[in-house]
N, C-alpha and C positions, 0 to 999 in steps of 0.2 A: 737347222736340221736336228738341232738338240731335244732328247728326251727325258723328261724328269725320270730318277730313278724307280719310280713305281710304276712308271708304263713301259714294259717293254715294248721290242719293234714286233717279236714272232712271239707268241702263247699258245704252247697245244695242251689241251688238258683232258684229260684217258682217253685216247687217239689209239682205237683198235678197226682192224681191218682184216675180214673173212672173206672168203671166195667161196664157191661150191665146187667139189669137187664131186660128181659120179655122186652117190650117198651119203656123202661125207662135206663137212667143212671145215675148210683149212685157218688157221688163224697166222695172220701174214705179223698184223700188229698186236697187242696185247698192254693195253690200258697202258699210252705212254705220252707222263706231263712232263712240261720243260718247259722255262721261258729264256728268251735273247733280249739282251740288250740292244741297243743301237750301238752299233761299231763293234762289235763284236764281233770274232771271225771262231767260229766254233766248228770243228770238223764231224763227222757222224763215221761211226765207225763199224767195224763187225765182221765176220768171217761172209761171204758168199752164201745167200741164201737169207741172210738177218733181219733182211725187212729195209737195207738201207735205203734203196733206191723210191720204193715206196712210199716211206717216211717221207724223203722230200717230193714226192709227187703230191701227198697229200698237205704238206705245209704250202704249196706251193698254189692249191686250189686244182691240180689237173686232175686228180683224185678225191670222190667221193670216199666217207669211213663207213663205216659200218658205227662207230660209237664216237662219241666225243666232237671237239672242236680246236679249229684253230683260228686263232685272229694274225692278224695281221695291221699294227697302228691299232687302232680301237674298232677294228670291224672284222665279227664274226664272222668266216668266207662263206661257210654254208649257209648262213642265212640269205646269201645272195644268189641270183641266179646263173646257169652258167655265164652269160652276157656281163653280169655285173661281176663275176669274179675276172671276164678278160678285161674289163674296162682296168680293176684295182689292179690287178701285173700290170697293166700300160704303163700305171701311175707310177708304181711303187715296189717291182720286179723288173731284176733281169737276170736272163737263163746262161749259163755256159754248160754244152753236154762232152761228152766223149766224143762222139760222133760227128761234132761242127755243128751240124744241123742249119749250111747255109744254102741260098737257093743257087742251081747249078747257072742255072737263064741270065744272074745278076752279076756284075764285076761285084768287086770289093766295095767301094764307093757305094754302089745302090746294096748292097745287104747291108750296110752297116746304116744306109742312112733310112732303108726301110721301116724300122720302129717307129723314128720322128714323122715319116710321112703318112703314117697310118693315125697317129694322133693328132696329127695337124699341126704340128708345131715348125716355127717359122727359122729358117737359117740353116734345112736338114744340111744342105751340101757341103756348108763351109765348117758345120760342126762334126759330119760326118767324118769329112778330111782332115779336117784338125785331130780327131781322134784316131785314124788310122797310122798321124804321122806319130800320134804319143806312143802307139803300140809299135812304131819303128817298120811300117809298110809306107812311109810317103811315098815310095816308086812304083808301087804294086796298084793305085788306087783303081785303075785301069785292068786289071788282070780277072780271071774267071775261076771259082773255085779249083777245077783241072789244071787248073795252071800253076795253082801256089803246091806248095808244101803242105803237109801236115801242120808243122808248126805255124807254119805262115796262117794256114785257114783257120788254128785255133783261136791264132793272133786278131784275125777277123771276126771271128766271135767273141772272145775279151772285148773288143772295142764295139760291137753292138752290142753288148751287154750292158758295157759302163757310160753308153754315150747319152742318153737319159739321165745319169745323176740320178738313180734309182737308190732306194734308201735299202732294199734286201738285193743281194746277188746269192743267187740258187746255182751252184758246181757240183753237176753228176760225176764222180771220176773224168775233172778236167785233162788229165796228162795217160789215157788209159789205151787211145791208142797212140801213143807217140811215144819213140826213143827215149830213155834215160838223159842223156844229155837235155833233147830239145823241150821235153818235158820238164825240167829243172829249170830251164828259162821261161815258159808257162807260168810255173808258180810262180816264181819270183815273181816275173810283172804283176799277175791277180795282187800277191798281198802287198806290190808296192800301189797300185789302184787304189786298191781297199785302203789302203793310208790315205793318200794322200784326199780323197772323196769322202773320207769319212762313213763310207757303206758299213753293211754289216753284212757278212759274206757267210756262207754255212754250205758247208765243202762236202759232199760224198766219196768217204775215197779208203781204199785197204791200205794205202803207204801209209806206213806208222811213222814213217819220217817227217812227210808233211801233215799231216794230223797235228804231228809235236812242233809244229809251226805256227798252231792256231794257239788259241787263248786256253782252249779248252776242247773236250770230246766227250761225245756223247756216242756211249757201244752199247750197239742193241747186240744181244745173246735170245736168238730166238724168236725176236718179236718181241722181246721186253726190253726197259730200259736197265743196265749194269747200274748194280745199287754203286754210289758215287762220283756215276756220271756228269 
């Protein structure tokens, strides 16, 4: 999964994004380059309102720009369609949000093992379960989103996130709705993942605490990139 150092894994280069507003057009993003290594856990940072969430919606492909581009490995996203940007996340993303984002219908086991069965790939159950027991729910594999915890259900999404062996992991403010405490063992797990899998992880998030956990940050002020980001 190693990358020469001249290829990064994520490249956006003048990545701006406008909306219309009534008469007027707002500018979300504002001409912003940056490149990720592989294994690199780089935070994105910024006051409320900064464009972060944005940012990785559109590194992520869920997000059309208005200017610019981003790659992803060696493939332009927008050159692809939308079909062919879900195929590349199949490959080559996985999501953690604030919100879980797991389905209510599924236990633990079938959310987690969802992404492999959607791809086809052979062994979901037993790699499902092996991953929910690395994120410490072995006894829960049985249970229903209503049923876990907060932290329990983030736990469940950590582990369909990383259960692919995905080479980017995308974290919207992963610990935004959960306790100080239980939020603190959140991260921790992610960047002991992110170690030990070798990912490259790029975190949304206003705690400057964990920000200063990553390698490095990247603050938008405005829609722009902070000159030594």
């Amino acid at each position: 999964m190693a990358e020469s150092n001249s290829a990064p894994i994520v490249r956006a280069v003048g990545l701006s994004k406008q909306v219309e507003t009534g008469e007027s057009r707002l500018t979300i993003l504002d001409n912003v380059s940056f490149d990720i290594a592989a294994g690199e856990a780089v935070a994105i940072i910024g006051a409320s309102g900064s464009g972060k969430s944005t940012l990785l919606g559109l590194l992520a492909g869920l997000d059309m720009p208005t200017a610019g581009t981003v790659s992803i490995g060696n493939t332009d996203l927008f050159t692809l369609d939308e079909d062919g940007r879900a195929v590349l996340r199949s490959r080559l993303v996985g999501f953690v949000f604030q919100s879980f984002q797991l389905l209510p219908a599924l236990t633990a086991l079938e959310n987690v093992m969802l992404p492999m069965e959607l791809a086809g790939d052979a062994g979901a159950q037993g790699n499902a379960r092996a991953m929910l027991e690395r994120v410490g729910l072995g006894a829960r594999v049985g249970h229903y989103p209503k049923q876990l915890s907060g932290g329990e259900q983030q736990r469940v999404a950590i582990a369909r996130a990383f259960v692919r062996e995905p080479r980017v992991v995308f974290a919207d403010e992963p610990t935004g709705n959960l306790d100080s405490a239980t939020g603190a063992q959140i991260i921790d797990l992610m960047f002991e993942l992110n170690r030990e899998r070798e990912t490259t992880l790029i975190l949304v998030t206003h705690d400057e605490a964990i920000s200063r956990r990553c390698g490095r940050a990247l603050r938008l002020i405005a829609g722009r990139l902070a000159n030594g980001a």
